[in-house]
Jmol script that loads the backbone (N, CA, C; Angstrom):
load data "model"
ATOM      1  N   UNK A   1      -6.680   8.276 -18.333  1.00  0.00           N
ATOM      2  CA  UNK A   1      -6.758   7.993 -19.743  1.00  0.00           C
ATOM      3  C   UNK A   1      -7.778   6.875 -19.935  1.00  0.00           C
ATOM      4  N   UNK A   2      -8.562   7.002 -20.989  1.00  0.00           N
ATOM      5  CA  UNK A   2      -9.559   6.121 -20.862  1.00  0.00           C
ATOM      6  C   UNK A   2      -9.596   5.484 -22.446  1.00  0.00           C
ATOM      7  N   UNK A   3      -9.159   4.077 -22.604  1.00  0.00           N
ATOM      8  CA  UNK A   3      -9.142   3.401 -23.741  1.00  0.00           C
ATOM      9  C   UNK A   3     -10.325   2.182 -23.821  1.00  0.00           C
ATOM     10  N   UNK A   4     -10.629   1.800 -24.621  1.00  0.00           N
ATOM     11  CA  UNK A   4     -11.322   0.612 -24.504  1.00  0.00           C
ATOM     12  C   UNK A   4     -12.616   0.572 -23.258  1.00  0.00           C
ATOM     13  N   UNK A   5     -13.179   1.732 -23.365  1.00  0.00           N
ATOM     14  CA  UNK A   5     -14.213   1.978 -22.268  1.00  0.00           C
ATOM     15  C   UNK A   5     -14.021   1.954 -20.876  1.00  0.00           C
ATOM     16  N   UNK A   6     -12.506   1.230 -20.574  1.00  0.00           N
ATOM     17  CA  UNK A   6     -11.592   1.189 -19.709  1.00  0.00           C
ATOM     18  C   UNK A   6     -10.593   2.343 -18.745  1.00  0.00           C
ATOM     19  N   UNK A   7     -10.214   2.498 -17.777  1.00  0.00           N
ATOM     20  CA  UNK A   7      -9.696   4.085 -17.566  1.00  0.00           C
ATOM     21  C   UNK A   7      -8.592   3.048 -17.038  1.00  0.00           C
ATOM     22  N   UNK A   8      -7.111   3.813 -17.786  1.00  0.00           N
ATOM     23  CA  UNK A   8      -5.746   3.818 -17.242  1.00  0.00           C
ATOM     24  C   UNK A   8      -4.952   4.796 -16.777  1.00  0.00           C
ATOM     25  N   UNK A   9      -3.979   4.216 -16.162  1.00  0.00           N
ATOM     26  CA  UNK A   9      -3.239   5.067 -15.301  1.00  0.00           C
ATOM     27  C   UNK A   9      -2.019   4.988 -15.851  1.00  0.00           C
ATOM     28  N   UNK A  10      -1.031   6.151 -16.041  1.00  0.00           N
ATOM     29  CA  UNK A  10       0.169   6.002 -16.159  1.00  0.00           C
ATOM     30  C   UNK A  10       0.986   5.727 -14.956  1.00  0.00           C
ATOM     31  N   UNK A  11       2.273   5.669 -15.208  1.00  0.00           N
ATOM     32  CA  UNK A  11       3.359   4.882 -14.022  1.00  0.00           C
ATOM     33  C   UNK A  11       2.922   6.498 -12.751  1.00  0.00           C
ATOM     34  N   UNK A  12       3.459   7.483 -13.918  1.00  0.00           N
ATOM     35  CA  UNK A  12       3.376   8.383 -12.591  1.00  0.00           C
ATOM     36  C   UNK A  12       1.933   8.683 -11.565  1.00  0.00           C
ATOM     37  N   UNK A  13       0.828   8.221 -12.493  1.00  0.00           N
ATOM     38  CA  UNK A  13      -0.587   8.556 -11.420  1.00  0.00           C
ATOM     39  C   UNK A  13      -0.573   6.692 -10.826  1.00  0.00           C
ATOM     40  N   UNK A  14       0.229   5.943 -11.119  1.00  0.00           N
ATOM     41  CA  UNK A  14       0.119   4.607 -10.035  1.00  0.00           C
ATOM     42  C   UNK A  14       1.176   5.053  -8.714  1.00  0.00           C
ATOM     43  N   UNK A  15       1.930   6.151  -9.163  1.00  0.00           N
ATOM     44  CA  UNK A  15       3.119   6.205  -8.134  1.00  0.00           C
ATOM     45  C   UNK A  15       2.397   6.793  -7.090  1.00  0.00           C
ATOM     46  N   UNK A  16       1.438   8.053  -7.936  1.00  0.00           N
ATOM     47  CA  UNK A  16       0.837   8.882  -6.693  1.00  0.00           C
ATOM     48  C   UNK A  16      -0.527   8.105  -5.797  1.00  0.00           C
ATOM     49  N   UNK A  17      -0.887   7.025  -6.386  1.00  0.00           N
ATOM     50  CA  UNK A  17      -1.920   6.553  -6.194  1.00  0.00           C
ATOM     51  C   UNK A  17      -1.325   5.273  -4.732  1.00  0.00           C
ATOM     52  N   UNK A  18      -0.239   5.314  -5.200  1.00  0.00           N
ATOM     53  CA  UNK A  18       1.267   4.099  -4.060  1.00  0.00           C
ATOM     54  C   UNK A  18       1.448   5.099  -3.128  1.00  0.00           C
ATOM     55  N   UNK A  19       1.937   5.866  -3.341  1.00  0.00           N
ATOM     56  CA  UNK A  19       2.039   7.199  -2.393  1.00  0.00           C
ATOM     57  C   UNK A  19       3.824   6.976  -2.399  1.00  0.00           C
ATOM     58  N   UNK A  20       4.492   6.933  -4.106  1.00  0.00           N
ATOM     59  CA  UNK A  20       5.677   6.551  -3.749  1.00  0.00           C
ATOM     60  C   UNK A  20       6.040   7.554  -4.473  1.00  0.00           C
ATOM     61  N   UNK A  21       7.438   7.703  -4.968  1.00  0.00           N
ATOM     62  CA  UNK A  21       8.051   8.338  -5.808  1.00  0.00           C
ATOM     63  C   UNK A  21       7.608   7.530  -7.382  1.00  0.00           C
ATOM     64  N   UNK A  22       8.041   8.267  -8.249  1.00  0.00           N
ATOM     65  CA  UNK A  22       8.059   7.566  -9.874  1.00  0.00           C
ATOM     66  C   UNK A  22       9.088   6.654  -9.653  1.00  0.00           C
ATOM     67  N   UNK A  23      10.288   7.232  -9.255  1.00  0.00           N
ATOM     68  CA  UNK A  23      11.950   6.493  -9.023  1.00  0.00           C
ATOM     69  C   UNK A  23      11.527   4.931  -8.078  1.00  0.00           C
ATOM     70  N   UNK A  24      10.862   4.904  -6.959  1.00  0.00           N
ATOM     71  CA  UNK A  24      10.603   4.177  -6.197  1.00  0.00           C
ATOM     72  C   UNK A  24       9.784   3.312  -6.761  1.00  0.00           C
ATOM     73  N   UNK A  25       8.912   3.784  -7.590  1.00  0.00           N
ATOM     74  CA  UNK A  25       7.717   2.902  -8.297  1.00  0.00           C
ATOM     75  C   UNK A  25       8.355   2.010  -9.610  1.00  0.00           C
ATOM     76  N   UNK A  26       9.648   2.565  -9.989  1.00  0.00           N
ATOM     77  CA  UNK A  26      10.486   1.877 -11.325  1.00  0.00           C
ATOM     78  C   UNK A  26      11.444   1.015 -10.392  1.00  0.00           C
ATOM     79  N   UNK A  27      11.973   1.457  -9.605  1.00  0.00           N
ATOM     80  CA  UNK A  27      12.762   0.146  -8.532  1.00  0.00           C
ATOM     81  C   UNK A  27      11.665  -0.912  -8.273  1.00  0.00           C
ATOM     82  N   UNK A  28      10.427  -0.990  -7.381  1.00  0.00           N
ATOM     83  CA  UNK A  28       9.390  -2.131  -7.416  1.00  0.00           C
ATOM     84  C   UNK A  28       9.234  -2.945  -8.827  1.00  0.00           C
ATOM     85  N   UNK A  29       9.304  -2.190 -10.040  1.00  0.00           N
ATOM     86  CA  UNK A  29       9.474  -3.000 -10.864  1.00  0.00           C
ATOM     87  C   UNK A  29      10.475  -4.139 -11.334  1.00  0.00           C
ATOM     88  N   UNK A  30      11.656  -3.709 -11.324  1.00  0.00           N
ATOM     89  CA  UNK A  30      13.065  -3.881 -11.456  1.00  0.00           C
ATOM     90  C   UNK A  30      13.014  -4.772 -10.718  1.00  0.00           C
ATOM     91  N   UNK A  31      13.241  -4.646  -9.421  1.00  0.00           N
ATOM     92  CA  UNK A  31      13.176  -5.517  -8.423  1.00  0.00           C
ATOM     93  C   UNK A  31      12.273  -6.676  -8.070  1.00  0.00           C
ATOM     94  N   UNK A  32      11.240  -6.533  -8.750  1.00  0.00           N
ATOM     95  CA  UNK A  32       9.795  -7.399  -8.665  1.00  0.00           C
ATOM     96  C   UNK A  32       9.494  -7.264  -7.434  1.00  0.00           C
ATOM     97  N   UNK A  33       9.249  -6.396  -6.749  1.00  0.00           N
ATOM     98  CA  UNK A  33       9.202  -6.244  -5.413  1.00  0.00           C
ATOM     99  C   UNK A  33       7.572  -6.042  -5.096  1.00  0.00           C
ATOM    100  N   UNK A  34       6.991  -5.993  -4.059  1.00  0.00           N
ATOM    101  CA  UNK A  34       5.258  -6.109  -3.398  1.00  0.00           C
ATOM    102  C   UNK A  34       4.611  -6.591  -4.646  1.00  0.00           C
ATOM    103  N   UNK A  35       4.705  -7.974  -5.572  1.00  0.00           N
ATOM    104  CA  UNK A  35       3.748  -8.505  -6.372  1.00  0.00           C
ATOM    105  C   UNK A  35       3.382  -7.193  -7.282  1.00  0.00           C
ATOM    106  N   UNK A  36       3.984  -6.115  -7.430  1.00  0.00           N
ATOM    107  CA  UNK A  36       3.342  -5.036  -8.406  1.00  0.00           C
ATOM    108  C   UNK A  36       2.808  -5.587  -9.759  1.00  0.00           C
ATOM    109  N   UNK A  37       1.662  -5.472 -10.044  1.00  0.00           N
ATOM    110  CA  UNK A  37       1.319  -6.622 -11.441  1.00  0.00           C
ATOM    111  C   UNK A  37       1.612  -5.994 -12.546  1.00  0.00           C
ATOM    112  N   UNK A  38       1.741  -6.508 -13.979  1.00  0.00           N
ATOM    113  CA  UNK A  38       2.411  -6.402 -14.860  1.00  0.00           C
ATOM    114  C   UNK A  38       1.054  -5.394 -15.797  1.00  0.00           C
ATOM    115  N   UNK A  39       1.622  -4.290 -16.622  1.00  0.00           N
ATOM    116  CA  UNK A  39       1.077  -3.327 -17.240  1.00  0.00           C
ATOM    117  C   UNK A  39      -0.311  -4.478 -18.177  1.00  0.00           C
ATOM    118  N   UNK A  40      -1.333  -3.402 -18.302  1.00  0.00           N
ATOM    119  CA  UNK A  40      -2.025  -4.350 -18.831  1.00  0.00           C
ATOM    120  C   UNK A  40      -2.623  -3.930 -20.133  1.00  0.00           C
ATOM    121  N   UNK A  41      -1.672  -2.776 -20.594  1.00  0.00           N
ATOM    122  CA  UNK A  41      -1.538  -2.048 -22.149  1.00  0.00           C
ATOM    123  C   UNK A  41       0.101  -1.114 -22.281  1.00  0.00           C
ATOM    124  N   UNK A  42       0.591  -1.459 -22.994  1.00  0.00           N
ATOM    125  CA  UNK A  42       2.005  -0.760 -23.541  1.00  0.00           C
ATOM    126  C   UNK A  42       1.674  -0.548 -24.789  1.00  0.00           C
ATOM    127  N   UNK A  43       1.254   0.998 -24.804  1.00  0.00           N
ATOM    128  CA  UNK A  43       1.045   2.106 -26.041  1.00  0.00           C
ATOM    129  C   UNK A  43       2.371   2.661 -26.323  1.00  0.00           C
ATOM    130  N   UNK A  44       3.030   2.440 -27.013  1.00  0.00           N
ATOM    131  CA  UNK A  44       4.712   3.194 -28.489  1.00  0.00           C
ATOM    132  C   UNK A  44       5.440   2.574 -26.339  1.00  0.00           C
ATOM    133  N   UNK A  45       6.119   3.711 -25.493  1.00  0.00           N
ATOM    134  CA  UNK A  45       6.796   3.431 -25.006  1.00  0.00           C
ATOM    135  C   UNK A  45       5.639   3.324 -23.262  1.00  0.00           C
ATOM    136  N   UNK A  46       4.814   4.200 -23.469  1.00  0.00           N
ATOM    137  CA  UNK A  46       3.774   4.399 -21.931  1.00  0.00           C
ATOM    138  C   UNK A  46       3.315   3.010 -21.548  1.00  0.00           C
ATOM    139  N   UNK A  47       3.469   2.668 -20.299  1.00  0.00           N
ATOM    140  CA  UNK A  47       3.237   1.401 -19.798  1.00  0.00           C
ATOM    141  C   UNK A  47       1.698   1.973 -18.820  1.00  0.00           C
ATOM    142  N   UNK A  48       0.662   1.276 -18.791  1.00  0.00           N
ATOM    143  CA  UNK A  48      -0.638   1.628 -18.409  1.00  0.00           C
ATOM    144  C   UNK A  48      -1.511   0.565 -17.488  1.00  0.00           C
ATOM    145  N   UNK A  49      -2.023   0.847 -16.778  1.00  0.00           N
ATOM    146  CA  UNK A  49      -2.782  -0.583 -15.952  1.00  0.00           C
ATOM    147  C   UNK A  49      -3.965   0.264 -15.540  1.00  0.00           C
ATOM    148  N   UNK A  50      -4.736  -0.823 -15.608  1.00  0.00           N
ATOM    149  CA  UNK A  50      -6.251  -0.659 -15.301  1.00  0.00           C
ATOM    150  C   UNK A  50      -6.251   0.215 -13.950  1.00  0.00           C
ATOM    151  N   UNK A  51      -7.551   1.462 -14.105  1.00  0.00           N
ATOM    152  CA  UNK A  51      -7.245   1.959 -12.674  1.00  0.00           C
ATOM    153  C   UNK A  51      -7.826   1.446 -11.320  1.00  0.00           C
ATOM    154  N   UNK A  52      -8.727   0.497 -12.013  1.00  0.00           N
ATOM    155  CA  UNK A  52      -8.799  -0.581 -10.690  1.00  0.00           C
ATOM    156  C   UNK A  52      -8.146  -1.670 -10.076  1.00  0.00           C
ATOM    157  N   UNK A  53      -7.334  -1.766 -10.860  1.00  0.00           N
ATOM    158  CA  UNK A  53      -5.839  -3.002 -10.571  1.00  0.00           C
ATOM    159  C   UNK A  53      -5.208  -1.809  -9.593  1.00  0.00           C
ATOM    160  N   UNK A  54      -4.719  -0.730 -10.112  1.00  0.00           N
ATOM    161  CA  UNK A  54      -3.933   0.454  -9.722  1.00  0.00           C
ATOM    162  C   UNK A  54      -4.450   0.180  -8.291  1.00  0.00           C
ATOM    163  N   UNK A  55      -5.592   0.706  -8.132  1.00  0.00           N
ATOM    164  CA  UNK A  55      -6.165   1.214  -6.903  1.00  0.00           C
ATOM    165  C   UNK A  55      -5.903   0.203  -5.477  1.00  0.00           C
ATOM    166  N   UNK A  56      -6.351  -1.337  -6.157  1.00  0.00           N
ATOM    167  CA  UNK A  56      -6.033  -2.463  -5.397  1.00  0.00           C
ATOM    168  C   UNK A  56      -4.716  -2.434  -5.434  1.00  0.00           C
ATOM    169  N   UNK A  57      -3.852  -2.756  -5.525  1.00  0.00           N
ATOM    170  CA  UNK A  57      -2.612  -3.189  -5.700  1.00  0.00           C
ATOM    171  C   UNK A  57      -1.917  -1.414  -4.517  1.00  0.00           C
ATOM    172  N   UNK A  58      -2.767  -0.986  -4.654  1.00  0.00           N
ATOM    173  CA  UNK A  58      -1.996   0.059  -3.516  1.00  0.00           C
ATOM    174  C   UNK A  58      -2.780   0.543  -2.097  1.00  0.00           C
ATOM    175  N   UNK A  59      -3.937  -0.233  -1.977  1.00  0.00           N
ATOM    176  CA  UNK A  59      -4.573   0.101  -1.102  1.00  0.00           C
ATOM    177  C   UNK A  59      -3.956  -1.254  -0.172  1.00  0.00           C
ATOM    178  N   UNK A  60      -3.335  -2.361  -0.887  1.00  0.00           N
ATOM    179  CA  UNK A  60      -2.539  -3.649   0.373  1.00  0.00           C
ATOM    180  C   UNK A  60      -1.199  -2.964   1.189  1.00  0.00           C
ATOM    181  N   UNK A  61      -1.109  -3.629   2.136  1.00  0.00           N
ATOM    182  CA  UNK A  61       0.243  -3.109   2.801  1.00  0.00           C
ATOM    183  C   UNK A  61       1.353  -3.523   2.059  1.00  0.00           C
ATOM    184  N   UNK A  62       2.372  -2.667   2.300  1.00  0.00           N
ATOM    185  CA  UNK A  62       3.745  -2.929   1.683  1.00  0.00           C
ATOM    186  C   UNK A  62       4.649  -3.255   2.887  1.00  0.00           C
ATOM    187  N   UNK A  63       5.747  -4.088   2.523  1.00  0.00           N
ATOM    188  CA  UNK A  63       6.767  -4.293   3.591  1.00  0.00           C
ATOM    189  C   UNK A  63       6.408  -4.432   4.895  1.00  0.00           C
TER     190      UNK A  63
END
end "model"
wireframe off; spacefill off
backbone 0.3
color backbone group
């Protein structure tokens, strides 16, 4: 999705991009778990982050 000349990702293309589940990717939240950083547009209920935050934030090791 591309807003603000910007391209975002929804939760489910950050999950696939984590290589996690959606379920697994809403527990990291919950939990505040691997520094997952905080959405960096919330459109009505869709939570969205830059797809270069996305990309970094899943290319570090987990656990």
């Amino acid at each position: 999705m591309k807003l603000k000349g910007d391209e975002y990702v929804t939760v489910p293309e950050f999950a696939e991009l984590a290589g996690v589940t959606v379920r697994t990717f809403y527990q990291y939240r919950h939990w505040r778990l691997y520094n997952l950083p905080a959405p960096d547009l919330k459109v009505g209920t869709a939570l969205l982050w830059k797809r270069s935050r996305a990309e970094a934030w899943a290319s570090k090791p987990r656990g």
